[in-house]
C-alpha positions as CSV (number, residue, x, y, z in Angstrom):
1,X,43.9,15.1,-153.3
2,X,44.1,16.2,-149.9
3,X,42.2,14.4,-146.7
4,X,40.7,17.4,-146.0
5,X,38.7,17.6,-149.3
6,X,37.8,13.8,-150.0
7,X,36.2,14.3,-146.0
8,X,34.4,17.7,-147.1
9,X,32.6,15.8,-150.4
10,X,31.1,12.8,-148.5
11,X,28.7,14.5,-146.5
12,X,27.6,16.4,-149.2
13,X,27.4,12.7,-151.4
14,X,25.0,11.6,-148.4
15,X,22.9,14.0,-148.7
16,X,22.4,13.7,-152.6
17,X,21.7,9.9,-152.1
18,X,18.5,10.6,-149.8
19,X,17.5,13.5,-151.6
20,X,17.1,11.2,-154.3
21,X,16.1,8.2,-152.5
22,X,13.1,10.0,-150.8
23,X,11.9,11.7,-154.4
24,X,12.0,8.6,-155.8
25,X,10.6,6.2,-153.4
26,X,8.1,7.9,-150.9
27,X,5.0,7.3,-151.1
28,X,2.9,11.0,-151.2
29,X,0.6,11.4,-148.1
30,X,-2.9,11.8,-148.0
31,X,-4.4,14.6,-150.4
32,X,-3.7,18.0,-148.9
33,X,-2.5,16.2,-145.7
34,X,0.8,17.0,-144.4
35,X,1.5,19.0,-147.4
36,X,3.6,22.1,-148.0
37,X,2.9,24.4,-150.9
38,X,5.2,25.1,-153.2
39,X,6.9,28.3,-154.1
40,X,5.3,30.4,-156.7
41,X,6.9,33.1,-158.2
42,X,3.9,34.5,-160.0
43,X,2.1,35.1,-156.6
44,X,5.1,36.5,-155.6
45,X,5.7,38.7,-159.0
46,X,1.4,39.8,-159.4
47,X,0.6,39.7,-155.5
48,X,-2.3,37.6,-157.2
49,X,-5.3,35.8,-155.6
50,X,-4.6,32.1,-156.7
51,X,-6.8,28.7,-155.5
52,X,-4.6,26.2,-155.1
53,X,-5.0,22.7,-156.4
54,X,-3.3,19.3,-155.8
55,X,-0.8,20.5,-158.0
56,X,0.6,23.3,-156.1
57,X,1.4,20.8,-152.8
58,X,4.4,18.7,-152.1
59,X,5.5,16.2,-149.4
60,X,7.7,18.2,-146.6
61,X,11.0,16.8,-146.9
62,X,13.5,17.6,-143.9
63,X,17.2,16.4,-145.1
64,X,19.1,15.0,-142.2
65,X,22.5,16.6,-141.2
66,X,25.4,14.7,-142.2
67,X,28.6,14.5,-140.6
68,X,32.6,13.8,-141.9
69,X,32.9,9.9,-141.8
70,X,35.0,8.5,-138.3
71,X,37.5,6.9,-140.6
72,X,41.2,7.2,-141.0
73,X,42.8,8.8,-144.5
74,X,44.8,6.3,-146.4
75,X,48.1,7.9,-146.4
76,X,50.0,5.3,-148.1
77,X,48.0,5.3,-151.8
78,X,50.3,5.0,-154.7
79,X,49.9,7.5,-157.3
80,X,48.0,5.6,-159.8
81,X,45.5,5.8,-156.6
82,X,45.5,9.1,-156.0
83,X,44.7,9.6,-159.4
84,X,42.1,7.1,-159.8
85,X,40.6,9.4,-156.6
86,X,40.2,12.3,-158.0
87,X,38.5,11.0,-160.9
88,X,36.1,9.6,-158.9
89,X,35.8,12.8,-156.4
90,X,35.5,14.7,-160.2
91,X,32.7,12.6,-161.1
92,X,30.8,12.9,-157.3
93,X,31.3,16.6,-157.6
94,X,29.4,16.7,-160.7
95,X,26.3,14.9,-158.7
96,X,26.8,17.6,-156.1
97,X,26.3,20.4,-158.7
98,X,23.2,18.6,-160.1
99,X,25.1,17.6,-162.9
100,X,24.9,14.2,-164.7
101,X,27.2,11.3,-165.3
102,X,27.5,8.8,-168.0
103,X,27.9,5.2,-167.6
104,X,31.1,5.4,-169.9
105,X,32.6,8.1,-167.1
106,X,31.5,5.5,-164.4
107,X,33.3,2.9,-166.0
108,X,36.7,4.6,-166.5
109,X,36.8,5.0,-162.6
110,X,35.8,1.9,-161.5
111,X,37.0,-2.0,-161.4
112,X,35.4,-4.6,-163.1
113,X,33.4,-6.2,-160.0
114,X,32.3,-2.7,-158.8
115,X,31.2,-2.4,-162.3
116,X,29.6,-5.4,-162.3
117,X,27.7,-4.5,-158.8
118,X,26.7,-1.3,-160.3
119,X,24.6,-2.9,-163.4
120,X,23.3,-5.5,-161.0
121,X,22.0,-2.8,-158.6
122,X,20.0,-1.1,-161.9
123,X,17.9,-4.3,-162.3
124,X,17.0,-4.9,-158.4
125,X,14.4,-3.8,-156.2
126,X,15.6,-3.0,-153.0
127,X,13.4,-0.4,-151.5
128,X,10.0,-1.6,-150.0
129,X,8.2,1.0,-152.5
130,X,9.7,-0.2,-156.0
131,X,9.0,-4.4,-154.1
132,X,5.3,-3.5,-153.9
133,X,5.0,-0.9,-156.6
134,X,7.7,-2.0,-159.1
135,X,5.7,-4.3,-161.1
136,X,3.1,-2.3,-161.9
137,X,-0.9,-1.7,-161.5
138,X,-2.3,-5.6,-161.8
139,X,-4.0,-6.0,-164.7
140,X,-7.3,-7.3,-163.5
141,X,-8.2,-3.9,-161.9
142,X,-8.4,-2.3,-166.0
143,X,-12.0,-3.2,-166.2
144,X,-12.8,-1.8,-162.5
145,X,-11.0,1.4,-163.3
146,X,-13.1,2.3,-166.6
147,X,-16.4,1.1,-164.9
148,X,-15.0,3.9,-162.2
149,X,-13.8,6.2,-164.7
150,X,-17.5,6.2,-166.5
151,X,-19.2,6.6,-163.1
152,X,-16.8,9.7,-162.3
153,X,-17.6,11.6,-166.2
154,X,-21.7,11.0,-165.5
155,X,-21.4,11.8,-162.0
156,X,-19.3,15.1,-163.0
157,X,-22.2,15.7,-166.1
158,X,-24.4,16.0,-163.2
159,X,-23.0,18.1,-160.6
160,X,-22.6,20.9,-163.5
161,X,-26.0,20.4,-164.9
162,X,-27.2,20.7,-161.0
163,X,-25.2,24.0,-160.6
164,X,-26.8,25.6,-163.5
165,X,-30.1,25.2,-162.0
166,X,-29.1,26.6,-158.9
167,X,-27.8,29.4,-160.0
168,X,-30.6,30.9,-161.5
169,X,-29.6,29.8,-165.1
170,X,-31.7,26.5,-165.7
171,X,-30.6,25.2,-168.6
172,X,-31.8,21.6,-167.7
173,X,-34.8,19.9,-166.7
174,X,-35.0,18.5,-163.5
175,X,-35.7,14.8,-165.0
176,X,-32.8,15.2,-167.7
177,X,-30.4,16.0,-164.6
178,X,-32.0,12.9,-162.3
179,X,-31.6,10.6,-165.5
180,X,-28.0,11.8,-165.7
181,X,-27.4,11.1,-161.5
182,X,-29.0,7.6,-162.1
183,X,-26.3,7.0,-165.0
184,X,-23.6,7.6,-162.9
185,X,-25.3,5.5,-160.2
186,X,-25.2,2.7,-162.2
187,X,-21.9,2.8,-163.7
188,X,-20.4,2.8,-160.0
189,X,-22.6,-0.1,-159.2
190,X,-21.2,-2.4,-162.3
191,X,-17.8,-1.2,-160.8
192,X,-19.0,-2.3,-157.3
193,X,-19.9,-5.6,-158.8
194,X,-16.8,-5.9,-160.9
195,X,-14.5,-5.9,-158.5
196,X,-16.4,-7.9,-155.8
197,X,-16.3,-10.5,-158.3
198,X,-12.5,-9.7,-158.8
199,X,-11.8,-10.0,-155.2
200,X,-14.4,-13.6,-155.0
201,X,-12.2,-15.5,-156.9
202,X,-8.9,-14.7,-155.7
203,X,-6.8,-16.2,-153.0
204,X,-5.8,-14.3,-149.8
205,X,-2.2,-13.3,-151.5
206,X,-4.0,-12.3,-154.7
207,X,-6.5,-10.5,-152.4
208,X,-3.4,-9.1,-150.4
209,X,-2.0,-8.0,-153.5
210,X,-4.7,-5.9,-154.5
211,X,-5.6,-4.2,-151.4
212,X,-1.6,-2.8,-151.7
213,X,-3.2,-0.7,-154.9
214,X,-6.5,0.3,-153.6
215,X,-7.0,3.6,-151.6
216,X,-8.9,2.1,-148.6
217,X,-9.8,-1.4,-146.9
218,X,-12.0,-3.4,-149.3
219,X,-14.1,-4.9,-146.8
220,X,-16.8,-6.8,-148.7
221,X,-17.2,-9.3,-145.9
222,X,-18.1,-7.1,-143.2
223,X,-22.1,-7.2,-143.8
224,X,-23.9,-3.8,-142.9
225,X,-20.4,-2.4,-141.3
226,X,-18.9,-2.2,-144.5
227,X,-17.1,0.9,-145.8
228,X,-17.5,0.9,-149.4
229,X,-20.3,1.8,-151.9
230,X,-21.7,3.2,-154.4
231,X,-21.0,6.6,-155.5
232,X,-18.2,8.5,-156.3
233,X,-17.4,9.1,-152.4
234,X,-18.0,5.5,-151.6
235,X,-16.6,3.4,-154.0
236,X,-12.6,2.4,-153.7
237,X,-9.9,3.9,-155.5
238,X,-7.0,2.2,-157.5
239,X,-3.8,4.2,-156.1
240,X,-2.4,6.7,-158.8
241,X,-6.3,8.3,-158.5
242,X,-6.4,11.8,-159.1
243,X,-9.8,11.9,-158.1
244,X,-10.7,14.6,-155.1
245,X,-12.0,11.4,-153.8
246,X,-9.5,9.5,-153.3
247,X,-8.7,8.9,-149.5
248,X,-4.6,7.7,-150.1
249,X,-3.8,6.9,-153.5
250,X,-0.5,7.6,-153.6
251,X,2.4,5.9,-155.5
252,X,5.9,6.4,-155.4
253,X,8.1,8.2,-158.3
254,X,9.6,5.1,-159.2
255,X,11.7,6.9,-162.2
256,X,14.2,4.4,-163.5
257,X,16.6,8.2,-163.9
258,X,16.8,8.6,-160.4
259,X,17.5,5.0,-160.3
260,X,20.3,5.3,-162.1
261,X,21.4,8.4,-160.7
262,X,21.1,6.3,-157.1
263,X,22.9,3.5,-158.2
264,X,25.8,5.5,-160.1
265,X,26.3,7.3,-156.8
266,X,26.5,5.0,-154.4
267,X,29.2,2.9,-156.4
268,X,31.1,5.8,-156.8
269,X,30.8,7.1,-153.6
270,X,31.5,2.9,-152.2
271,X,34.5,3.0,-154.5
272,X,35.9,6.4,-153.0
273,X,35.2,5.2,-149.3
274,X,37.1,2.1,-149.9
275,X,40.3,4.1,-152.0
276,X,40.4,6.9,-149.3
277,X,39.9,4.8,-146.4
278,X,41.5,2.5,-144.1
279,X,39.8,-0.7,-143.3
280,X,37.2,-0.7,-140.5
281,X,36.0,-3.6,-138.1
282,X,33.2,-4.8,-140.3
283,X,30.9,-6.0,-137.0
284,X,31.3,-2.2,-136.0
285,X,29.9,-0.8,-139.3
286,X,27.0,-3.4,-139.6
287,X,25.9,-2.7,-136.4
288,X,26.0,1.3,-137.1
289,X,24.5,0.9,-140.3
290,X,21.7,-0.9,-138.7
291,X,20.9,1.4,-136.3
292,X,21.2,4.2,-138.8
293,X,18.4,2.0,-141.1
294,X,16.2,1.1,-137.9
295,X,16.2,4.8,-137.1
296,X,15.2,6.3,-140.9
297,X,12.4,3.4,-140.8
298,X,11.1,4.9,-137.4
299,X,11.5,8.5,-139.0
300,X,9.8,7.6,-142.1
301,X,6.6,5.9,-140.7
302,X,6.4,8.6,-138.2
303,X,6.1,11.1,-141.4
304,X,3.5,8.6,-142.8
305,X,5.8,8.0,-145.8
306,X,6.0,4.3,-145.4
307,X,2.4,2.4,-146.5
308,X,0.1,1.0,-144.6
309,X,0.7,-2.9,-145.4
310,X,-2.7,-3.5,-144.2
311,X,-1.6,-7.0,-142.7
């Protein structure tokens, strides 16, 4: 393998890491805001008039342009080296075509302690998304979310019931459609109450905790200023909410595939950096790295992918 073409692949491997690391762990914006639509090809093919939905948008994701590593080629590999390089370089190019990888191939290609590193990094949550997100939707918000869900179906009941009468075609009576309205009204308030109650009785982590899943500040303590209420404008939403509602419910892809993909990457792409590449001062790299991490974090809040931690 030539200098030239283990150089030409790494760039190309950096790319394919954030790619995935941004699918996988961003958190989506706010409905509609920020967002791109996606390509269709039937509006394209049938010049069509189509209504787009929530579906049809996507987070804008602008890749970053990588460069060829400032590193010196190892000249001196043996040949059992070489070998063991272009395995690895087969393997990366595989990524690069959107192909996949099996752990079997991965561990051909690498030693025992990269192997080693490689199942560890499957089972750990590095990314601020998969910390906050990674365990789950707590428990204790299940009974919240049907009161919610009730509230939504009656509340819906009612808005189509309304828009027959208005239309001319009054298929309802007016009490019918109040009694229907006053359903929904109450099955937002037992929500209301339900999770007021949830967030009475537990402490300011627990509390912290939940307000990470909820799609605005629960501000129960702030008397006639408060926020939330009843109704399906006013009342709070648990994050993953698909509800029109919703003000940023959000959650990140968290696919354990990707994950996989992630971690098989970067130990191959680790073991070819450290087979094709002299040693470098280690203070020097930390301190690029760093700045490389510091500046992605400043990029990524500035896109509003990173969460509010509401502190």
């Amino acid at each position: 393998m030539s200098q030239y073409t283990t150089q030409l692949l790494i760039p190309e491997v950096d790319a394919c890491v954030d790619l995935i690391q941004h699918t996988n762990y961003s958190i989506p914006t706010l409905q509609y805001g920020s967002r791109v639509l996606k390509q269709r090809d039937r509006d394209i093919a049938l010049g069509s008039v189509y209504e787009y939905t929530e579906a049809d948008y996507v987070d804008g994701y602008e890749p970053e342009t990588y460069t060829l590593p400032d590193a010196e080629f190892n000249a001196t590999l043996s040949s059992e080296q070489v070998e063991r390089l272009n395995k690895i370089n087969e393997l990366l190019r595989r990524f690069v075509n959107g192909l996949s990888v099996s752990d079997k191939q991965l561990k051909s290609v690498l030693d025992a302690e990269q192997y080693s590193e490689y199942t560890y990094a499957l089972t750990t949550q590095k990314h601020l998304s998969e910390i906050t997100y990674g365990d789950g939707e707590p428990s204790a918000l299940r009974p919240y979310k049907a009161w919610v869900k009730q509230g939504d179906f009656e509340y819906n009941k009612y808005e189509r019931m309304s828009s027959s009468r208005s239309s001319g075609r009054a298929k309802y009576k007016s009490q019918t459609i109040d009694r229907v309205y006053n359903k929904s009204d109450g099955f937002f308030e037992r929500a209301l109450e339900c999770l007021e109650e949830l967030w009475g009785v537990s402490s300011g982590y627990e509390q912290h905790q939940l307000q990470k899943w909820m799609d605005r500040d629960i501000d129960f303590d702030a008397g006639m200023e408060r926020t939330i209420g009843i109704g399906p404008v006013l009342i709070p939403r648990v994050r993953g909410s698909r509800s029109s509602n919703a003000l940023d419910s959000g959650l990140p892809k968290l696919s354990k595939r990707l994950k996989r993909k992630e971690c098989q990457l970067l130990a191959l792409r680790d073991a070819a950096w450290k087979l094709a590449f002299k040693p470098v001062d280690d203070a020097a790299v930390s301190a690029e790295v760093e700045l490389k991490l510091r500046e992605r974090i400043a990029r990524m809040k500035a896109s509003k992918n990173l969460f509010d931690e509401r502190d």
